[in-house]
N, C-alpha and C positions, 0 to 999 in steps of 0.2 A: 504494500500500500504506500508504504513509504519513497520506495522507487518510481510510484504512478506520480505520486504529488511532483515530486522533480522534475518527472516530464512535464507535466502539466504546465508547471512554472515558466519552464526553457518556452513553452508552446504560446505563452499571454504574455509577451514583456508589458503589457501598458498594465499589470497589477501593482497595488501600490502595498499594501501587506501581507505579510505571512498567511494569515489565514484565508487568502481569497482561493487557494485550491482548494482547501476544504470543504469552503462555501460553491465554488464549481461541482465538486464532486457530490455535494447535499442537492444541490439544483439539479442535478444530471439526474441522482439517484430519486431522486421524488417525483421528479417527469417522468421516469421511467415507471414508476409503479403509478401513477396516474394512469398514463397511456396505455401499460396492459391490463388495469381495474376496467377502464372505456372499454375495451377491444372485448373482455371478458364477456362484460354487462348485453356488448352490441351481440353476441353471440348468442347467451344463453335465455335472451328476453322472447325469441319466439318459441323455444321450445316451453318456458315457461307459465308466458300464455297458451300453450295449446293442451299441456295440462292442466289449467285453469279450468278448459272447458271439457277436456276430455283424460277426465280421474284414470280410468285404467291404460292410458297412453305413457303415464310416467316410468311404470315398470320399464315397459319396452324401449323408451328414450335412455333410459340406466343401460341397462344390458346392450345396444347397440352401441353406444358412445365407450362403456366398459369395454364390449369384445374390438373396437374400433381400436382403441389407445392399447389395448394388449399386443394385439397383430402388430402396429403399427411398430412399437417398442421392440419384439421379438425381432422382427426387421431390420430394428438400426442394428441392435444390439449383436445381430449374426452377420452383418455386412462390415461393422465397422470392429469387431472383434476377429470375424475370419476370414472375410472379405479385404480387409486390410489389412492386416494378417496380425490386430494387437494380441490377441489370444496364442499367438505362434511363437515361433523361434525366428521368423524373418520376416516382421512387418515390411510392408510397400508401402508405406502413405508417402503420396507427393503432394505438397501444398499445390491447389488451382488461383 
């Protein structure tokens, strides 16, 4: 963390105190959970109203978004462990 504020420092000469990375990195870090609270809220509001009106649709929005985010995880998690090869003895990752 201490190394990020350095950077950050070299990156704004026009700051005038110590603490404006800080205050960077608070401003950064708080827009960032604002913007994916929004991104959350804009996602989950129509499935939310749609159980609203239809009670036994909730189950089945659980279990598809569950079986959705499983698959999805298994995925990364065999692509970029053996597909990459971190799980091996001779990873390939080449930065894109």
């Amino acid at each position: 963390m201490s190394l990020f504020l350095t950077f950050i420092t070299s990156l704004m000469l026009g700051m005038r105190h110590a603490t404006d990375p800080a205050l960077y990195l608070f401003t950064f870090g708080f827009g960032t959970i604002v913007g994916m609270t929004i991104v959350t809220l804009t996602i989950a509001a129509p499935s939310l109203l749609a159980t609203a009106h239809i009670p036994s649709l909730q189950r089945s929005l659980r279990f598809a978004s569950g079986a959705v985010s499983l698959v999805f995880g298994l995925y990364l998690a065999h692509r970029i462990g053996f597909g990459d090869g971190l799980f091996t003895s001779d990873p390939r990752w080449t930065p894109r």
